[in-house]
LUMDO-996076 format. One line per field, with one value per residue (C-alpha): chain; residue in one letter; x, y, z; residue number from 1. Coordinates in steps of 0.02 Angstrom, whole numbers, plus 50000, padded with zeros to 5 digits. Layout:
residues N
c <- A / ... $
r <- A / ... $
c1 <- X / ... $
c2 <- Y / ... $
c3 <- Z / ... $
k <- NUM / ... $
This chain:
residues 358
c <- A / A / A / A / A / A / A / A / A / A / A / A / A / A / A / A / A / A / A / A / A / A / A / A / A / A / A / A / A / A / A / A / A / A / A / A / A / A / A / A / A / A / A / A / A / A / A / A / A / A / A / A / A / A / A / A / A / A / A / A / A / A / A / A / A / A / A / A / A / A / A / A / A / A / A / A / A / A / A / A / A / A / A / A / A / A / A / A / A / A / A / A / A / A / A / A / A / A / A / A / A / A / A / A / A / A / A / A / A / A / A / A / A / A / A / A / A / A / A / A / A / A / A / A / A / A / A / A / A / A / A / A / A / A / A / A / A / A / A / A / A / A / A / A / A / A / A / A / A / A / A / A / A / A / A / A / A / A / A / A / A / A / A / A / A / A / A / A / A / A / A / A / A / A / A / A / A / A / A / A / A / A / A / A / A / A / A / A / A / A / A / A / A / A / A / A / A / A / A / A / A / A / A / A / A / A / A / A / A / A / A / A / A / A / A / A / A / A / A / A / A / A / A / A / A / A / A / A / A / A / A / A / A / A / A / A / A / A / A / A / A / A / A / A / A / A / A / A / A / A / A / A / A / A / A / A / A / A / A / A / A / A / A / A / A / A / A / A / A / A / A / A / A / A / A / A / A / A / A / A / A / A / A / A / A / A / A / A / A / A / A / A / A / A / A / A / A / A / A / A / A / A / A / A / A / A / A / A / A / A / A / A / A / A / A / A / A / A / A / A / A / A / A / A / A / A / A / A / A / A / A / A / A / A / A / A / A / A / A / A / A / A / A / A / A / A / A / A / A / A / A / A / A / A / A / A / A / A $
r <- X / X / X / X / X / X / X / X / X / X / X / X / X / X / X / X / X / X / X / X / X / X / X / X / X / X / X / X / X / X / X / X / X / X / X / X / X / X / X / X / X / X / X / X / X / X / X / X / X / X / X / X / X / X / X / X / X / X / X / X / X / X / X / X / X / X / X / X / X / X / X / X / X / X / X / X / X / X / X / X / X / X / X / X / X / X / X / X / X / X / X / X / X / X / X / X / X / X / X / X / X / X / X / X / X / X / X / X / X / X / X / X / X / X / X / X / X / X / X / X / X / X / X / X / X / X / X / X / X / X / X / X / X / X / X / X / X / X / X / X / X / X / X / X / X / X / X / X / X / X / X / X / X / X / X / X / X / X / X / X / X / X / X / X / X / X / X / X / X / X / X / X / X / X / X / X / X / X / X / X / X / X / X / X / X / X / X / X / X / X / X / X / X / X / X / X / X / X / X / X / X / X / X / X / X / X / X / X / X / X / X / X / X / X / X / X / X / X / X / X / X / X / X / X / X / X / X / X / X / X / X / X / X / X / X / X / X / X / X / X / X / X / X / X / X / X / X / X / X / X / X / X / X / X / X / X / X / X / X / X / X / X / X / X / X / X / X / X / X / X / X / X / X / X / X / X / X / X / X / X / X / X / X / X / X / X / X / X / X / X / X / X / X / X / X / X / X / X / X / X / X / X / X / X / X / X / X / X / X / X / X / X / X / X / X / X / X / X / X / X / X / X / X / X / X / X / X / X / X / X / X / X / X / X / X / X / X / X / X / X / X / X / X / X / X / X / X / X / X / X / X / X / X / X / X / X / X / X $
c1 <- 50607 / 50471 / 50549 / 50377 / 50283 / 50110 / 49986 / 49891 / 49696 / 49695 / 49513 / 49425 / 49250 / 49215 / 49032 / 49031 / 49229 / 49314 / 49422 / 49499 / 49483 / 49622 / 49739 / 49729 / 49750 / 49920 / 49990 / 49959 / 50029 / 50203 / 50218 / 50372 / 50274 / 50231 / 50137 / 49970 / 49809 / 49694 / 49473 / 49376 / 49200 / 49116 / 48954 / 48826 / 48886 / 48785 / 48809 / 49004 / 49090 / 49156 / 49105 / 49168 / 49342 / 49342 / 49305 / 49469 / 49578 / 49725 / 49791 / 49641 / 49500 / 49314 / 49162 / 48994 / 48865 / 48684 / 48666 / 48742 / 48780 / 48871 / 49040 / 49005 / 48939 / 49008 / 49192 / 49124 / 49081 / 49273 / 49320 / 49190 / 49298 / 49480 / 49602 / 49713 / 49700 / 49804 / 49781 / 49650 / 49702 / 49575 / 49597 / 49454 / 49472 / 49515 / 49678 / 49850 / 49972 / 50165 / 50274 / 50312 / 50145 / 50103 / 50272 / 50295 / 50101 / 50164 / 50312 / 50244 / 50109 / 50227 / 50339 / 50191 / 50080 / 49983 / 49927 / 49758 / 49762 / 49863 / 49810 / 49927 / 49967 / 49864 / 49887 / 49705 / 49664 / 49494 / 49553 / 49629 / 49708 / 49881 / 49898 / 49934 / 49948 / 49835 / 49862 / 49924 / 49739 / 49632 / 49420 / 49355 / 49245 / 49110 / 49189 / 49197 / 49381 / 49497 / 49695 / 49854 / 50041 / 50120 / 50305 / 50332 / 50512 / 50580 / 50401 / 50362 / 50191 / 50105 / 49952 / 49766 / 49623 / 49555 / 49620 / 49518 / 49462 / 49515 / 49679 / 49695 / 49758 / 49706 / 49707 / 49575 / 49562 / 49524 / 49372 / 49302 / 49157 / 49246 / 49105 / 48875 / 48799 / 48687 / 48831 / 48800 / 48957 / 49040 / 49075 / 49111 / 49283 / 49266 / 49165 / 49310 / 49447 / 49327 / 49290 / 49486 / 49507 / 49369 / 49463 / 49638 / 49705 / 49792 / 49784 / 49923 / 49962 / 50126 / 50200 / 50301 / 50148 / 50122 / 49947 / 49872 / 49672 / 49574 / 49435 / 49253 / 49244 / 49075 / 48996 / 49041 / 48966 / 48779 / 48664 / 48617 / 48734 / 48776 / 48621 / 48628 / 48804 / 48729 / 48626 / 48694 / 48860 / 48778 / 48657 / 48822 / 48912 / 48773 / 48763 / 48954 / 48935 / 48755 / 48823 / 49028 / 49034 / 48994 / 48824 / 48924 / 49034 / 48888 / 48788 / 48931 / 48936 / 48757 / 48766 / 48902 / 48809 / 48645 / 48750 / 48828 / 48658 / 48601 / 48738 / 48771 / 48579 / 48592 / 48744 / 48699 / 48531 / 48491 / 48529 / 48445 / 48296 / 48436 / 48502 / 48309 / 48314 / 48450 / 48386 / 48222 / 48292 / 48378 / 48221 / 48121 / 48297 / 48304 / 48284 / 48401 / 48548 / 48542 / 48543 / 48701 / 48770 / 48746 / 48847 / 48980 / 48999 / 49027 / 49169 / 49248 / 49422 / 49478 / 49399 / 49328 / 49490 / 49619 / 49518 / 49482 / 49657 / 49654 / 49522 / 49517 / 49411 / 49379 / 49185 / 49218 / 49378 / 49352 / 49466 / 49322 / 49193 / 49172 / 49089 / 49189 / 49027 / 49018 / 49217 / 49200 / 49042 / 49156 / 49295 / 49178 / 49115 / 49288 / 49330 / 49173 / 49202 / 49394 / 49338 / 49190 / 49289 / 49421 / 49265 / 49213 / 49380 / 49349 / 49521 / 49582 / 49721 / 49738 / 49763 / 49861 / 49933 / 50088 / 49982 / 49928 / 50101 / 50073 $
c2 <- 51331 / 51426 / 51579 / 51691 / 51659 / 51691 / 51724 / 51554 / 51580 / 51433 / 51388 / 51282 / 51257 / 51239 / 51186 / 51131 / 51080 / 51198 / 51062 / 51014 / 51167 / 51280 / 51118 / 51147 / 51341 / 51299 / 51195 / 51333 / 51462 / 51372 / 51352 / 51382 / 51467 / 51644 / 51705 / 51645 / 51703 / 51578 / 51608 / 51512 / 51478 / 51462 / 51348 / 51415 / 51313 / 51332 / 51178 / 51212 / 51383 / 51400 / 51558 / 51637 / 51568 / 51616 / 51801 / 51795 / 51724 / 51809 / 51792 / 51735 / 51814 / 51749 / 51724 / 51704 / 51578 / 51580 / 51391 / 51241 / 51268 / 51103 / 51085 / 51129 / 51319 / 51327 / 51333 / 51423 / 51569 / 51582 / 51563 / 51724 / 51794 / 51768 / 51892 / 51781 / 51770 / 51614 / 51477 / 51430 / 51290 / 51181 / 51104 / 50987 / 51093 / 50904 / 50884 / 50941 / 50987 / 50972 / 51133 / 51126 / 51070 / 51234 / 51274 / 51069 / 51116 / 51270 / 51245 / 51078 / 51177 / 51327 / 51198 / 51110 / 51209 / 51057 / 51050 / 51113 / 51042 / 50957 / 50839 / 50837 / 50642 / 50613 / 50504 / 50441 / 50401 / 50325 / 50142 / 50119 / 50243 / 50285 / 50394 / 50277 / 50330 / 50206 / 50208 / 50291 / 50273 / 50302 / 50304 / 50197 / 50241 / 50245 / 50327 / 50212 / 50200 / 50100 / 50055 / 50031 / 50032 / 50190 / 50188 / 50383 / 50358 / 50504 / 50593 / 50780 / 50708 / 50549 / 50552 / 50545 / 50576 / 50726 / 50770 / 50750 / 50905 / 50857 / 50943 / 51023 / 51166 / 51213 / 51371 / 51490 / 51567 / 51414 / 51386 / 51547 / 51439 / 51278 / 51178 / 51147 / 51218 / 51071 / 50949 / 51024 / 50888 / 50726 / 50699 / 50913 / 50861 / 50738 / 50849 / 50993 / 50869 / 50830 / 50991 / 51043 / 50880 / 50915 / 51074 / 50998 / 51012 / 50868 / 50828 / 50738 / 50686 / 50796 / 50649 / 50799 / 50896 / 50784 / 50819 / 50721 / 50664 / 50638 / 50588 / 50577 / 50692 / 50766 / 50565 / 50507 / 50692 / 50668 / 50537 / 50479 / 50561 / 50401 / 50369 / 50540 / 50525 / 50376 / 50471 / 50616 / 50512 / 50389 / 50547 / 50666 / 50505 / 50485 / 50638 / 50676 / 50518 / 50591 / 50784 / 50762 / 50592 / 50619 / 50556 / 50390 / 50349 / 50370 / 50247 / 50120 / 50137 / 50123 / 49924 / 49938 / 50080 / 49980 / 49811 / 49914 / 49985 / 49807 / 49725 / 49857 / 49886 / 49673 / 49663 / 49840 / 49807 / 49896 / 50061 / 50049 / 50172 / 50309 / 50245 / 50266 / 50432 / 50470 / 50393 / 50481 / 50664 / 50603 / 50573 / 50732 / 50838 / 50785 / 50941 / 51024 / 50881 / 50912 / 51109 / 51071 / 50956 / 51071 / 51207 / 51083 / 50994 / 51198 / 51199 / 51028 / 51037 / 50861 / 50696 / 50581 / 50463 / 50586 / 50568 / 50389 / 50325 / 50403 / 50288 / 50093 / 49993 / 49879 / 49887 / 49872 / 49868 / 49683 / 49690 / 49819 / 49692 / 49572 / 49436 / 49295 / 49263 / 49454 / 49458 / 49310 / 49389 / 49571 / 49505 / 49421 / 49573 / 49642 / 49518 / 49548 / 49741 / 49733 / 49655 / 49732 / 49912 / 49795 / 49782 / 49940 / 50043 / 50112 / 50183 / 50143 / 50131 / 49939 / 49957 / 50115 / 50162 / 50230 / 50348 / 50415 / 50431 / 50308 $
c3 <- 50965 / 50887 / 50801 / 50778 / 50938 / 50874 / 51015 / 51071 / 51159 / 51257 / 51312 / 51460 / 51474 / 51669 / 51736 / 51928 / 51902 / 51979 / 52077 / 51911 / 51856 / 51962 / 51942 / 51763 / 51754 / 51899 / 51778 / 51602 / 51710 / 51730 / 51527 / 51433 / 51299 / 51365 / 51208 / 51245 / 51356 / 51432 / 51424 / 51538 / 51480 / 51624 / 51579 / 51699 / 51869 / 51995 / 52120 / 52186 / 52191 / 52025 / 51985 / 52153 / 52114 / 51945 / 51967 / 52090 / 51972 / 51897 / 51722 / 51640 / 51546 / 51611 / 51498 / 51600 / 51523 / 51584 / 51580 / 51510 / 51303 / 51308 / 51229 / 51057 / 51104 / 51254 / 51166 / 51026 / 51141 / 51206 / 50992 / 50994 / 51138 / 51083 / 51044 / 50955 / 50765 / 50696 / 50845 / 50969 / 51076 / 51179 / 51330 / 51442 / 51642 / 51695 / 51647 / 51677 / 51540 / 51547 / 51531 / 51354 / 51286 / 51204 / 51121 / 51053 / 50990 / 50902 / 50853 / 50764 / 50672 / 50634 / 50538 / 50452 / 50352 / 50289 / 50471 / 50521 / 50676 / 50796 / 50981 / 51103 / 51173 / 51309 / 51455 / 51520 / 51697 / 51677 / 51649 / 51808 / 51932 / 51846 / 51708 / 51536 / 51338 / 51292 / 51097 / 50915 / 50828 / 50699 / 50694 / 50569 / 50404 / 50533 / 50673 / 50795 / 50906 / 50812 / 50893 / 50770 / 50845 / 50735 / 50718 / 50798 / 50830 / 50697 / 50683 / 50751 / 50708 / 50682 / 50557 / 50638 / 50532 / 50667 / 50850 / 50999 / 51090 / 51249 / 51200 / 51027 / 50916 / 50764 / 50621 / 50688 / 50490 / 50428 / 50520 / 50584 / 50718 / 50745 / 50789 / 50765 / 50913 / 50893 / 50946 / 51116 / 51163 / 51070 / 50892 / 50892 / 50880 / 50741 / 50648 / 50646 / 50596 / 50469 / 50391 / 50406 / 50290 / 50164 / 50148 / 50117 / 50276 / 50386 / 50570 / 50684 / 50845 / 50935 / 51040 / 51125 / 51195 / 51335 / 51420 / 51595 / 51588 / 51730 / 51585 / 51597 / 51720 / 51678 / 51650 / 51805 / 51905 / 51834 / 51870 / 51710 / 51598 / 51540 / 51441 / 51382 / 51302 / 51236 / 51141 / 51111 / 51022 / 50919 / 50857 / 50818 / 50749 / 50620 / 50561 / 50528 / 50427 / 50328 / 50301 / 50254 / 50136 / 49964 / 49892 / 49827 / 49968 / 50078 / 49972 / 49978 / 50154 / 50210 / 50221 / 50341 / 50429 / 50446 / 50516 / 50635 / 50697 / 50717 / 50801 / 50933 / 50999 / 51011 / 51087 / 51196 / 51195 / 51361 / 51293 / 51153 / 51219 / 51194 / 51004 / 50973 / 51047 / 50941 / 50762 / 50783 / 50775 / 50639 / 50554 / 50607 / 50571 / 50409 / 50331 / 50454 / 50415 / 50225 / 50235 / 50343 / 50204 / 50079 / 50167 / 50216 / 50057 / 49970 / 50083 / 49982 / 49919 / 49897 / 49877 / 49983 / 49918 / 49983 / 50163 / 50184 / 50188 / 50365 / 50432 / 50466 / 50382 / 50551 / 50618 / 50797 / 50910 / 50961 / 51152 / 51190 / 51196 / 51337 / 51289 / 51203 / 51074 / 51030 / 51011 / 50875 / 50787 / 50793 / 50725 / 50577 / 50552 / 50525 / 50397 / 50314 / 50301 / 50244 / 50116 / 50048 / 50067 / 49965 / 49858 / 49824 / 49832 / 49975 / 50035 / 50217 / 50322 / 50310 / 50113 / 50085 / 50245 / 50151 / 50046 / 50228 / 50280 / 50444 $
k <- 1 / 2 / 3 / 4 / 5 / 6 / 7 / 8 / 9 / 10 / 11 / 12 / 13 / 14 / 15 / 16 / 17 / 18 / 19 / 20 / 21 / 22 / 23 / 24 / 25 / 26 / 27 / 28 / 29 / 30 / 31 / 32 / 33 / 34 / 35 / 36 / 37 / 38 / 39 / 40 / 41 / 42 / 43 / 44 / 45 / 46 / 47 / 48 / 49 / 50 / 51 / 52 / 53 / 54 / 55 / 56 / 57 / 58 / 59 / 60 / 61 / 62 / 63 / 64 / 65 / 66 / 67 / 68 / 69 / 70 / 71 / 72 / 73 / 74 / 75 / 76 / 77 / 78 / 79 / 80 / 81 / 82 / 83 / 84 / 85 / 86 / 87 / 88 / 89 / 90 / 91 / 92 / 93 / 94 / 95 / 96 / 97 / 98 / 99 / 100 / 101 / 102 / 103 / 104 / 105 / 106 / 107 / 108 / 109 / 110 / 111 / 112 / 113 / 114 / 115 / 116 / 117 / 118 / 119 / 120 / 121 / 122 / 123 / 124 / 125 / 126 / 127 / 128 / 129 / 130 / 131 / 132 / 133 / 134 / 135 / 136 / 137 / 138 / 139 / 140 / 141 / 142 / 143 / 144 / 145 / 146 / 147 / 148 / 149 / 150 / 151 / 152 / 153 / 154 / 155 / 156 / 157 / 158 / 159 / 160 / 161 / 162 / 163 / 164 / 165 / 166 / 167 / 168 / 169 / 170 / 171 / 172 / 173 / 174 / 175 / 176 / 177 / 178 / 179 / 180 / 181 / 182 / 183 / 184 / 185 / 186 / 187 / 188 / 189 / 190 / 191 / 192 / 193 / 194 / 195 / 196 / 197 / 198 / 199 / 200 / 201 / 202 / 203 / 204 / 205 / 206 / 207 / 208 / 209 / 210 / 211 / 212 / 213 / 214 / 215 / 216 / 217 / 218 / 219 / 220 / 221 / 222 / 223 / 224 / 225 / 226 / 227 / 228 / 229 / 230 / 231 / 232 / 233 / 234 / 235 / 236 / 237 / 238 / 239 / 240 / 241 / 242 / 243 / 244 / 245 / 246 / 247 / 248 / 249 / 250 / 251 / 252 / 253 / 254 / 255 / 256 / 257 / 258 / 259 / 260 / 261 / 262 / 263 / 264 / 265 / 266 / 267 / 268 / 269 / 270 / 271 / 272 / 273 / 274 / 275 / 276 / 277 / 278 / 279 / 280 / 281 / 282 / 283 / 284 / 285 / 286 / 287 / 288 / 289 / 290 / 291 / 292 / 293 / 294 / 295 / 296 / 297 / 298 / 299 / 300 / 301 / 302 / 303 / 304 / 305 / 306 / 307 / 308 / 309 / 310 / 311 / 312 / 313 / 314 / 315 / 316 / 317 / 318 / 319 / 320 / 321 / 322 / 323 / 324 / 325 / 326 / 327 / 328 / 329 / 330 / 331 / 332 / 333 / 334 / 335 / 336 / 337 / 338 / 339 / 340 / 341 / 342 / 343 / 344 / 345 / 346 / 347 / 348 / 349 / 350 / 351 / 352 / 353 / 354 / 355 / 356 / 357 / 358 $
């Protein structure tokens, strides 16, 4: 039971989804928690009737993009727009979320103040045509998807190192604009959890706030959105990695960083016009990355040795890969980088997963 009910703005981004969309805003409207108003960020559609729906809809409150912002600004605009001062919630227009959802989210962060965020536990579709929780998981030191079984038996929240956006809370003083408009979408999310952490703050998983993904909605709607996200997440992965680790963990890291470069545009060689893509703005941002490192690395509260614990040091999560020959050389690679983090006291999960409380 959450004894204060502090008001919740709940925002969707919708562009050309409006058939996820209303499913979405059915299944808010039935919530336990009343306290809360919902923004729809409507990111310029123009090929279904979004918009036409959307201006008849009751109970929500409707901001009007020009064009396509992309995740990042595109929820940053309904931030902008909020009347709620202590919690934003965000929530992908392609899923469904279960009646108490909002109040489990709340009530978990109300009781944890260490919290700065919380994800709900979401059960995907995109693997197959039933709705499974696929995994309690961590990214590794290089943000790449990494699985672990948590024991979540007595927890109101299991660990993460950040929350995915698909379906999130967090502190709205804590971080005034949540995420780089330069994002535009991917690695936004990351990049929040981040900053919350280089500030002190934790982030967990509420196993109660039970949320339904159609997932990659957007992906599979464009023709050739799949090279873009290519791009656009190896580019955003990068530079989380370049602006938030400190000058020395960053140097310990960069062999791992530069193997991993390698052995994915071999083993994914056929998008590796995209990766290029990606490593060139790198390059020709450069000045752009560091003026965002300096203002992120202001914000630092704690160490890069109270964060790390929170991530694996695996490479690669080998039952990803489908080839037998890259599975062997991935799990090699593991080896090799448990023990070179072993090396170089590098915290991580494997090594002091009581210290993060898993």
């Amino acid at each position: 039971m959450v004894k204060n009910n502090p008001v919740v703005s709940v925002i969707l981004l919708n562009w050309n989804g409006i058939r996820y969309t209303v499913p979405c805003l059915k299944s808010l409207k039935k919530q336990s928690y009343k306290n809360f108003e919902i923004i729809v960020v409507d990111n310029g559609s123009t090929k279904d009737n979004s918009v036409e729906i959307l201006k008849k809809t009751k109970g929500i409150k409707l901001v009007l993009n020009s064009k396509n912002l992309g995740f990042a600004s595109g929820n940053n605009v309904g931030v902008k727009a909020s009347s709620a001062t202590k919690y934003i919630a965000f929530l992908n227009n392609d899923t469904t979320v279960s009646r108490d959802w909002l109040k489990e989210l709340v009530g978990v962060m109300e009781a944890n103040p260490e919290l700065g965020e919380a994800e709900s536990k979401i059960y995907n579709k995109y693997y197959n045509k039933k709705y499974q929780f696929d995994y309690y998981g961590t990214p590794t030191h290089l943000l790449f998807v990494s699985e672990y079984d948590f024991d979540v038996s007595e927890k109101k929240y299991v660990p993460m190192f950040s929350t995915s956006g698909a379906a999130m809370i967090y502190r709205k003083n804590l971080v005034e604009i949540p995420f780089d408009d330069d994002y535009f979408m991917y690695n936004e999310d990351s990049y929040l959890g981040w900053l919350l952490r280089l500030k002190g703050y934790k982030a967990g998983v509420v196993p109660k706030a039970k949320v339904y993904h159609e997932g990659e909605a957007t992906i599979k709607s464009v023709k050739g959105m799949s090279n873009f996200f290519t791009y656009l997440g190896e580019r955003n992965r990068l530079m989380n990695l370049f602006i938030f680790y400190s000058p020395l963990t960053l140097l310990k890291m960069l062999p791992l960083i530069l193997l991993t470069i390698f052995f994915i545009n071999v083993y994914d060689f056929k998008k590796i016009p995209s990766r290029l893509k990606s490593y060139l703005w790198l390059l020709t941002h450069a000045f752009s990355i560091l003026s965002k490192r300096f203002k992120i690395q202001k914000q630092r509260k704690v160490p890069d040795s109270k964060i790390t614990p929170y991530l694996s040091s695996k490479l690669f999560e080998v039952k990803y890969f489908k080839n037998k020959s890259a599975k062997l050389v991935a799990k090699l690679l593991n080896g090799f980088s448990f023990a070179y983090c072993k090396l170089m006291g590098i915290k991580s999960v494997e090594f002091n997963r009581e210290e993060a409380g898993f």
